[in-house]
C-alpha positions as a printed Julia matrix, in Angstrom:
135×3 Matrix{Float64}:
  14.76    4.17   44.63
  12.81    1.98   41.82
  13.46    2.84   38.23
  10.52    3.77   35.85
  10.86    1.16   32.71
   9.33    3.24   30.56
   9.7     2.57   26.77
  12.18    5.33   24.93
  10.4     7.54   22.56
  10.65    9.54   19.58
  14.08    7.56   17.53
  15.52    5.77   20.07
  11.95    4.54   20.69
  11.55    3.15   16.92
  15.25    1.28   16.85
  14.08   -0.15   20.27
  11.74   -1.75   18.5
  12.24   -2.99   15.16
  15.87   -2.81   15.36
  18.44   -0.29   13.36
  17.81   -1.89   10.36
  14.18   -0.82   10.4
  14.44    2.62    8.31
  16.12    0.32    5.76
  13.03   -2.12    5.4
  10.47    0.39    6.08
  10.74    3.03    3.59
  10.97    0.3     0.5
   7.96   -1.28    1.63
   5.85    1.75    1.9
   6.71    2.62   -1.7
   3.53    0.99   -3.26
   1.21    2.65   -1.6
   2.41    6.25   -2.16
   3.65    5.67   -5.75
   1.1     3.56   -7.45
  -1.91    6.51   -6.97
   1.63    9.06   -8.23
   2.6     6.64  -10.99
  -0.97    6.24  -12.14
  -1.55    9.86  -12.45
   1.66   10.31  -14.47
   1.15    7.41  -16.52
  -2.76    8.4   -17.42
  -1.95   12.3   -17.96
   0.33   11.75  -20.79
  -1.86    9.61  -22.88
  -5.63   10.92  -21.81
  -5.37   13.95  -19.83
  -5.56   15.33  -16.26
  -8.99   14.27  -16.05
  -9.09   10.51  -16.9
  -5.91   10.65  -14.7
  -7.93   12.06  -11.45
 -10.97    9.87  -11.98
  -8.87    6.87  -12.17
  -6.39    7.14   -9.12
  -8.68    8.26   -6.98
 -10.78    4.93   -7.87
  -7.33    3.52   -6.81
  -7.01    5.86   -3.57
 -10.79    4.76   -2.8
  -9.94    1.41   -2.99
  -6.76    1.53   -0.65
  -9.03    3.14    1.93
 -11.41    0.29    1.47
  -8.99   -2.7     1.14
  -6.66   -1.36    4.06
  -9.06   -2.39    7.09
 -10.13   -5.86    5.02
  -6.45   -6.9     4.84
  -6.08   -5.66    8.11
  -8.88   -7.67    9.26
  -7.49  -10.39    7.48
  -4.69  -10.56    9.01
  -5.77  -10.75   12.46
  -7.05  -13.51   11.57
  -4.36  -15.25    9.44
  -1.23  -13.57   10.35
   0.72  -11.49    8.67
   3.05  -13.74    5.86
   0.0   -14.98    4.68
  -1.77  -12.13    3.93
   0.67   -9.94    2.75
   2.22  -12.57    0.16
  -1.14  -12.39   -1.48
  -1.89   -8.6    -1.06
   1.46   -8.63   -3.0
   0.79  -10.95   -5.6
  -2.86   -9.64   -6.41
  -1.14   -6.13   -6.64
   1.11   -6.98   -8.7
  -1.24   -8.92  -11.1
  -3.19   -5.43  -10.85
  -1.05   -3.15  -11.48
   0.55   -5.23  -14.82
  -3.44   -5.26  -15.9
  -3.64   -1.5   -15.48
  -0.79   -0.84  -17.46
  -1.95   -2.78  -19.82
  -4.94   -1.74  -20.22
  -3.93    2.01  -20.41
  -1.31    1.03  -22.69
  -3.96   -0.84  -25.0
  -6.22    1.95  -24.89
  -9.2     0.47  -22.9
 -12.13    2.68  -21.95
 -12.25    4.94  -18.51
 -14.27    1.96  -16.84
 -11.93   -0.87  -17.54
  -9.41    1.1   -16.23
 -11.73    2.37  -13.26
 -12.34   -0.96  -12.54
  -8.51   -2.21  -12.68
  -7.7     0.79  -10.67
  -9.97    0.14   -7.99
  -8.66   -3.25   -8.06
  -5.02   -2.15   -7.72
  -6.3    -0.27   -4.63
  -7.49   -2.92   -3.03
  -4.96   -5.17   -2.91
  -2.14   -3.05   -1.66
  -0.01   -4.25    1.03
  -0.7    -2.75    4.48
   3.13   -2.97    4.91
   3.28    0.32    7.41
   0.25   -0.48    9.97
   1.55   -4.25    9.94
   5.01   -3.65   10.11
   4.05   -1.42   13.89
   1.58   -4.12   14.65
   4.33   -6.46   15.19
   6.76   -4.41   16.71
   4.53   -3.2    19.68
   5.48   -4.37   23.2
């Protein structure tokens, strides 16, 4: 009788994979791109109000949904280290700017703009991370 060699699934399927140490790399990493829309709402809402708050992360959820297929593109071509350490580094420049500029009382489209910027530039971290990982 010949065995199937079929890959596990579900858990056992994901540690296969990227190893048991995954969970513990995987959930930091994805932290930017829930938190920074979450953090920009919170952070806007106290000083201007719910709706300068909505207008301006969802200019940063727009441009996550934008800037997620050009870095992925980008990294198809480049490879991943590359790409991500400047995704990182422009994201992080981004974010201090929007901070600043909400903190320094800028108008709603400096801070649209900054927003949009911070979207963009987001690490792909989850769709990367699997990208690797596949057999």
């Amino acid at each position: 009788m010949s065995r199937s060699t079929t890959a596990p699934s579900g858990f056992r399927g994901v540690f296969a994979l990227g190893g048991a140490a995954l969970p513990l790399h995987a959930f930091p990493a994805r932290l930017p791109a829930a938190l920074c829309p979450v953090g920009t709402l919170m952070l806007i809402n106290t000083r201007d109000g719910i709706g300068a708050a909505g207008a301006v992360a969802s200019a940063l959820w727009l441009g996550q949904a934008i800037g997620g297929p050009v870095i992925g593109r980008a990294t198809d071509r480049r490879g991943h280290r590359p790409v991500l350490l400047v995704a990182c580094g422009a994201n992080a420049l981004a974010l201090f700017a929007l901070v600043a500029a909400v903190l320094g009382g800028l108008p709603r489209p400096a801070l649209l703009a900054l927003a949009a910027a911070a979207g963009l530039t987001v690490p792909q971290v989850g769709p990367l991370g699997w990208s690797c990982c596949s057999p």
